[in-house]
N, C-alpha and C positions, 0 to 999 in steps of 0.2 A: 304486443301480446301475442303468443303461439296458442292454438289452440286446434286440438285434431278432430277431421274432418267427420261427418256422422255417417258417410257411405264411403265402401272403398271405390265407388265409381265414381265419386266427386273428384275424382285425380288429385295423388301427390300425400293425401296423408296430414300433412302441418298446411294449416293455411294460415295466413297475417291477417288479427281480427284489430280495428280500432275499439270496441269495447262491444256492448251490448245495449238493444234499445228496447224500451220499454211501449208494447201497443198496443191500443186499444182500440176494439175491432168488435161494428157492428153489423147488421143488416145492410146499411147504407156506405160502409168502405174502413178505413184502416186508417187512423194517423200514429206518428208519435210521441208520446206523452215525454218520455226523457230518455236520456243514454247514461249509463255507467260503466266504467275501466271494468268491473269486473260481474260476471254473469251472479254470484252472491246477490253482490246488492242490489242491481236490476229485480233478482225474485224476491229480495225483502221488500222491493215496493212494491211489487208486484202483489203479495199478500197484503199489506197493505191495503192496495188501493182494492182490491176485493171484498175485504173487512167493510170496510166504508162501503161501497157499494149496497154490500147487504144490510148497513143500517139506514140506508135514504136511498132505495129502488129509484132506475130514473129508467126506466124499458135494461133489454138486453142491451149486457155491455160484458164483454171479456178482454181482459189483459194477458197478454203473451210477452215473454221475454224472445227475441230475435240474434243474432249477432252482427255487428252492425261492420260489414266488408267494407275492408279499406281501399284506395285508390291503385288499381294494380295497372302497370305497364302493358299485359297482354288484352288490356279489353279495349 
């Protein structure tokens, strides 16, 4: 999957993403929750899992859609 960069000082412009992860990110650190091929459906669960949230509070909890970087040769 192609997808272009959010700064132009990230170099290069197209960077190779393996999909998008879905995370949920407290007070106490970050894990996460799932990956999808395509950044859509990573934030349809994303609302989702917000919906539910607001109907069974369990402390602060926010979900983030990420892009989840593939295995590159230059690192």
């Amino acid at each position: 999957m192609l997808a272009f960069a959010r700064d132009a000082g990230q170099g290069g412009g197209v960077v190779n993403e393996d999909g998008f992860s879905v995370m949920a990110v407290t007070l106490f650190g970050k894990w996460e929750v799932a990956r999808f091929p395509t950044r859509e459906q990573a934030e349809w669960r994303v609302r989702e899992l917000r919906a539910e949230s607001e109907r069974s509070p369990r402390g602060h909890l926010e979900y983030v859609v990420r892009p989840v970087e593939g295995k590159s040769e230059n690192r």
